[in-house]
C-alpha positions as CSV (number, residue, x, y, z in Angstrom):
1,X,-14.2,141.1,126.0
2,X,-17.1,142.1,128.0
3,X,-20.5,141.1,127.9
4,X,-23.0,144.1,127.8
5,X,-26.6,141.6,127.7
6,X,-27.2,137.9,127.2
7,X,-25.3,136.2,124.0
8,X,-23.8,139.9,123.0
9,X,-20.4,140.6,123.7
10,X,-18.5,144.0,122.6
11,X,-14.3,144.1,122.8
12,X,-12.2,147.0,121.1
13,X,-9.9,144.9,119.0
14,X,-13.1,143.0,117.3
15,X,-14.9,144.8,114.7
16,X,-14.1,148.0,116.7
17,X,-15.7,147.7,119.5
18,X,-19.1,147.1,117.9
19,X,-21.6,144.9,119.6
20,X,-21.1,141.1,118.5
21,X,-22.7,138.2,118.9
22,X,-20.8,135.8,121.5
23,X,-17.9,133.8,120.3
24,X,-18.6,135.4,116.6
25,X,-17.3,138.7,115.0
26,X,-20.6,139.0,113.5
27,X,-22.6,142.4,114.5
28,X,-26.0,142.8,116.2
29,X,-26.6,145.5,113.3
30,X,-26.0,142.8,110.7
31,X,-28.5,140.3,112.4
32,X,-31.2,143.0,113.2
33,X,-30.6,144.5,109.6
34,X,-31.2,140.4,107.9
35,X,-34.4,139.6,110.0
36,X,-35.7,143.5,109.2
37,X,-35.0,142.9,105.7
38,X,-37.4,139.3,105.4
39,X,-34.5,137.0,105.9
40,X,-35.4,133.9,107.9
41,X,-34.0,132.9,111.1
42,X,-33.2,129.6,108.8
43,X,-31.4,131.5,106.5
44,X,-29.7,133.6,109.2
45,X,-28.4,131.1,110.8
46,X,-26.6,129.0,107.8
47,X,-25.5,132.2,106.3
48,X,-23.8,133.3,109.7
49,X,-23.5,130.3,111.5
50,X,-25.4,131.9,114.7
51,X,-27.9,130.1,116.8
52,X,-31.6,131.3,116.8
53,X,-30.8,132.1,120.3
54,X,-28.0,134.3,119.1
55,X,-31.2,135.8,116.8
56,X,-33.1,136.3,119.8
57,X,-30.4,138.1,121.7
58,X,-29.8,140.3,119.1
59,X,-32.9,142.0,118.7
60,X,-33.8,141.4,122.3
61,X,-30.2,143.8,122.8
62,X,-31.8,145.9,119.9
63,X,-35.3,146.6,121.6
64,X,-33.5,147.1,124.6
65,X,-31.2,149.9,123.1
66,X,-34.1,151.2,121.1
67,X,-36.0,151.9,124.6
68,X,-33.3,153.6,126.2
69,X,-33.3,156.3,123.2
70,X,-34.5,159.8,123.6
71,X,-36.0,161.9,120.9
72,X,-36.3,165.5,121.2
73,X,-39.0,166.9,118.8
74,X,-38.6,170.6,118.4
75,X,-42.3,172.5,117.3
């Protein structure tokens, strides 16, 4: 298990290598994709036993990913 940023952690032989939050096998996609979709860091957090720290890393991981991105528009 290595641990790519704060709280998020990614090892092959856990959900395939997909980035998890630490001492979970729950995915920063599936956090991200709750608190896009209105879910409350409340409801989060019962539903996946995470912290709201864990919340916080998550999309603090995602914004950081997000950055890093290139986009190649094409005119």
């Amino acid at each position: 298990m290595i641990e790519i940023a704060p709280g998020i952690t990614v090892d092959p032989a856990i959900r395939f290598g997909r980035p998890v939050i630490r001492d979970t096998r729950v995915p920063v996609e599936i956090i991200v994709g709750r608190v896009a979709s209105g879910m409350s860091f409340v409801e989060i957090t019962a539903e996946y036993d995470v912290t709201e720290e864990d919340i916080s890393n998550a999309l603090k991981y995602a914004a950081q990913r997000l950055s890093e991105e290139q986009i190649w528009v094409m005119v």
